[in-house]
C-alpha positions in Angstrom: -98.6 -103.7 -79.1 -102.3 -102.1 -79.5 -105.3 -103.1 -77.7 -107.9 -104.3 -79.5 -110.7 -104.3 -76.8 -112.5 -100.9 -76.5 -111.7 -98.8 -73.1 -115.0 -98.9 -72.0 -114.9 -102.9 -72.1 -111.5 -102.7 -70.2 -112.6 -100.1 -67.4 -115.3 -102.3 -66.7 -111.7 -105.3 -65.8 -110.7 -102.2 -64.1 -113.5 -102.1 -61.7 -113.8 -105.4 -61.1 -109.3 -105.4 -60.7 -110.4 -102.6 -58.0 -112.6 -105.1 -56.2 -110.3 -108.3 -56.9 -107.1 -108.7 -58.1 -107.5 -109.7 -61.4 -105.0 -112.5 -61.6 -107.3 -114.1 -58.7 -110.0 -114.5 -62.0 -109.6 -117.4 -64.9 -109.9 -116.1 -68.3 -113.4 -117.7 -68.3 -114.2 -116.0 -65.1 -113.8 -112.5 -67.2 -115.4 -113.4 -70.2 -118.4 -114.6 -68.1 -118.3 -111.5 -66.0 -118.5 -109.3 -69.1 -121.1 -111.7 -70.5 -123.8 -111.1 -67.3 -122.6 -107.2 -66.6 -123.9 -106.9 -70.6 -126.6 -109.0 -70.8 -128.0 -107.4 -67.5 -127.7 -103.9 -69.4 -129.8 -105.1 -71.7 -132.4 -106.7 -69.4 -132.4 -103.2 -67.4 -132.7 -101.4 -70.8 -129.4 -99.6 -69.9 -126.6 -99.4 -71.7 -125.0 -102.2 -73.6 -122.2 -103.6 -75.5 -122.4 -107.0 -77.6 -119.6 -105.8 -79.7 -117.4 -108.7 -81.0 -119.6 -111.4 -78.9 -118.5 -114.8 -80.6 -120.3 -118.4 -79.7 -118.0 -120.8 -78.6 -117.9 -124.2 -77.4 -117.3 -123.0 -73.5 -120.2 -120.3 -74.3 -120.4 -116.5 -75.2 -116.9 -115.0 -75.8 -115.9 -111.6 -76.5 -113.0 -112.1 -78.9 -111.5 -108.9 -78.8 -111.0 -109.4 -75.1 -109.9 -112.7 -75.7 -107.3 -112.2 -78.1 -105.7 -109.4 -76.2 -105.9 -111.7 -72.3 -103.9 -114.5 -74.2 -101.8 -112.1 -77.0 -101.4 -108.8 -75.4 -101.9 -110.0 -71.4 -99.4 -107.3 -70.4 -100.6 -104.7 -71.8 -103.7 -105.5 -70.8 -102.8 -105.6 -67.1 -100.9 -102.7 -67.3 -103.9 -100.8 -68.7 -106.5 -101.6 -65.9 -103.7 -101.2 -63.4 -103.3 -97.5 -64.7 -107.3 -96.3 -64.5 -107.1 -94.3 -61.6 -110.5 -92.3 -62.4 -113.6 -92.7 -61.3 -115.6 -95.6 -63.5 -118.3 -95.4 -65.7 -120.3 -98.3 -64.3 -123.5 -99.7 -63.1 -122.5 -100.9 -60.0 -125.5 -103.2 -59.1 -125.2 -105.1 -62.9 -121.4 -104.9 -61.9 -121.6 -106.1 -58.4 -123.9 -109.3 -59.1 -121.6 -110.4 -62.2 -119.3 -110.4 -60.0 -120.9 -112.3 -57.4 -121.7 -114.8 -59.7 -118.2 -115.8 -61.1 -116.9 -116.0 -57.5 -119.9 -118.2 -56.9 -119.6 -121.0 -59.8 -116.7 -122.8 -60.8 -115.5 -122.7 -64.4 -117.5 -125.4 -65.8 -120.7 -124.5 -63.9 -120.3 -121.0 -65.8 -119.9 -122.5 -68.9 -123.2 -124.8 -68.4 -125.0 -121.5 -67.0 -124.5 -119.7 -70.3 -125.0 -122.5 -72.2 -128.9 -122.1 -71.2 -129.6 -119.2 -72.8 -131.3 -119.4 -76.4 -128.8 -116.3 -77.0 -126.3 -119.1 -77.3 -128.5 -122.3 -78.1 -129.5 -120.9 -81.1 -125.7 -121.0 -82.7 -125.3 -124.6 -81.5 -125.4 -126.7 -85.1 -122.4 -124.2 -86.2 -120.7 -124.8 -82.9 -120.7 -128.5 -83.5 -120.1 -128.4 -86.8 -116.7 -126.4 -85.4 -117.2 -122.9 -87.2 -115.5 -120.1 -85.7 -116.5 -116.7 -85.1 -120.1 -117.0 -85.1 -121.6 -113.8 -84.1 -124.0 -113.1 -81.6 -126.2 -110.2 -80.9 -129.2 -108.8 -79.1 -131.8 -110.2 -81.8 -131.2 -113.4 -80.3 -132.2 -113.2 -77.0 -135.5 -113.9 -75.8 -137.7 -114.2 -73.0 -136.8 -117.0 -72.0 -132.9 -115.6 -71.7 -134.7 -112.4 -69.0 -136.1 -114.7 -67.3 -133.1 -116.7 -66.7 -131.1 -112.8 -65.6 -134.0 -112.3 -63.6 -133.7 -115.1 -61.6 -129.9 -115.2 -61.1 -129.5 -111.2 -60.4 -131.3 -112.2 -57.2 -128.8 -114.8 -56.2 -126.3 -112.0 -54.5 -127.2 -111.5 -50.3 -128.6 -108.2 -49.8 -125.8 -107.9 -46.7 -122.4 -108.1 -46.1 -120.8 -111.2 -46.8 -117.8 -113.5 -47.4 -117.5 -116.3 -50.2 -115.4 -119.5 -48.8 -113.5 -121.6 -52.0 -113.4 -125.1 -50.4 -112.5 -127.3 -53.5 -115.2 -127.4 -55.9 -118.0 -125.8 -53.5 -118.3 -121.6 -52.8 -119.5 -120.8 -49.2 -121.8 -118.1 -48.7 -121.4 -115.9 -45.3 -122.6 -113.2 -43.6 -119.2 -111.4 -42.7 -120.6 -111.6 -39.4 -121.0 -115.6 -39.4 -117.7 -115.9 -41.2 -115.6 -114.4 -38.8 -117.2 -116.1 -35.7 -116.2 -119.9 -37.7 -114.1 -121.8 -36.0 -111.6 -124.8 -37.0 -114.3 -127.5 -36.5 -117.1 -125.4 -38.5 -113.7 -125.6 -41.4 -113.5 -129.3 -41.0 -117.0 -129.9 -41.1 -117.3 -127.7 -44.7 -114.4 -129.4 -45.7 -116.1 -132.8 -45.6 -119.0 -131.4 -47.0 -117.2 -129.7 -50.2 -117.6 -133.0 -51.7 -121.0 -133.1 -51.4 -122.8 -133.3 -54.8 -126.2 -132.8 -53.5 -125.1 -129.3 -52.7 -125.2 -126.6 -55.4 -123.2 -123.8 -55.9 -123.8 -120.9 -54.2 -124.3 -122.7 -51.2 -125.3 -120.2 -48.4 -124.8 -121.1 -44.6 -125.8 -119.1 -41.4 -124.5 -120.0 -38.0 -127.8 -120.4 -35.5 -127.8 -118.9 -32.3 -125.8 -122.2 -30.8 -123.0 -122.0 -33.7 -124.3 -124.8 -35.9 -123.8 -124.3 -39.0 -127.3 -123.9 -40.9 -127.0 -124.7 -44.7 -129.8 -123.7 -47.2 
């Protein structure tokens, strides 16, 4: 079966399958990690590719992709398993999308992109349950940058390790992560109920080994 998503769109799965196993990812998770890497681009005056950019309920979706993840999944997998060369990318754009789906649960991405004007602007159709409305880059607006400004910041400028403890996402140094101990895990385990505490939640370890939380 053909592939309807461009090769460019699909290196850019590639990259991130070199970094991740893909299957680790929702289809959510992808769609929103195409959705920043592009809308970064365009904030950076780079490079960038709305093409086939839908509004949906759950928030921007690129429906090409999406009909070939839930049609053509095989093929796509097989695809971004093959790419072998080196990838046309912008790795910081790339690197920070990518931070910020590991960072956010499913929903919280959805309600992230739902604060862009980019997609607010589509809402009557949405409710009123029309498909395939198309969005573009006339309807982004400052608001929108300042939004990408703020979260392209949210990645550590060092080394670190994400911890998935039910609905909260751990921030480390890899240092701090590797020095945690079993009562450090309990202790983050209690707290991953914690809805005073947003995601991404960073911690340090203080020179005594308590855990530090910001």
């Amino acid at each position: 079966m053909t592939i309807n998503t461009s090769k460019s769109r699909l290196n850019k799965i590639a990259w991130l399958n070199k970094q991740k196993a893909v299957d680790n990812f929702s289809k959510l998770q992808l769609q929103k990690f195409l959705f920043f890497y592009e809308m970064f681009q365009y904030a950076d005056e780079k490079e960038y590719d709305f093409y086939s950019l839908k509004a949906y309920k759950n928030g921007p979706v690129f429906s090409n992709f999406y009909g070939d993840t839930v049609y053509r999944e095989d093929e796509v997998k097989n695809y971004i398993s093959s790419v072998e060369d080196v990838i046309d990318i912008d790795e910081e754009n790339a690197r920070v999308s990518k931070f910020l789906i590991e960072t956010m649960t499913d929903s919280e991405l959805s309600k992230l992109t739902h604060e862009f004007n980019m997609w607010k602007v589509h809402q009557k159709q949405i409710v009123q349950n029309i498909k395939q409305i198309p969005m573009n880059e006339e309807d982004i607006t400052e608001e929108d940058k300042e939004i990408l400004s703020f979260i392209k910041v949210s990645e550590p400028d060092y080394d670190y390790q994400i911890l998935k403890l039910g609905e909260k996402r751990f921030v480390f140094s890899k240092d701090d992560f590797n020095q945690l101990s079993d009562e450090h895990l309990e202790l983050l385990d209690s707290l991953s109920n914690s809805e005073e505490l947003i995601n991404p939640v960073y911690v340090e370890l203080d020179s005594d080994g308590r855990l530090l939380i910001d």
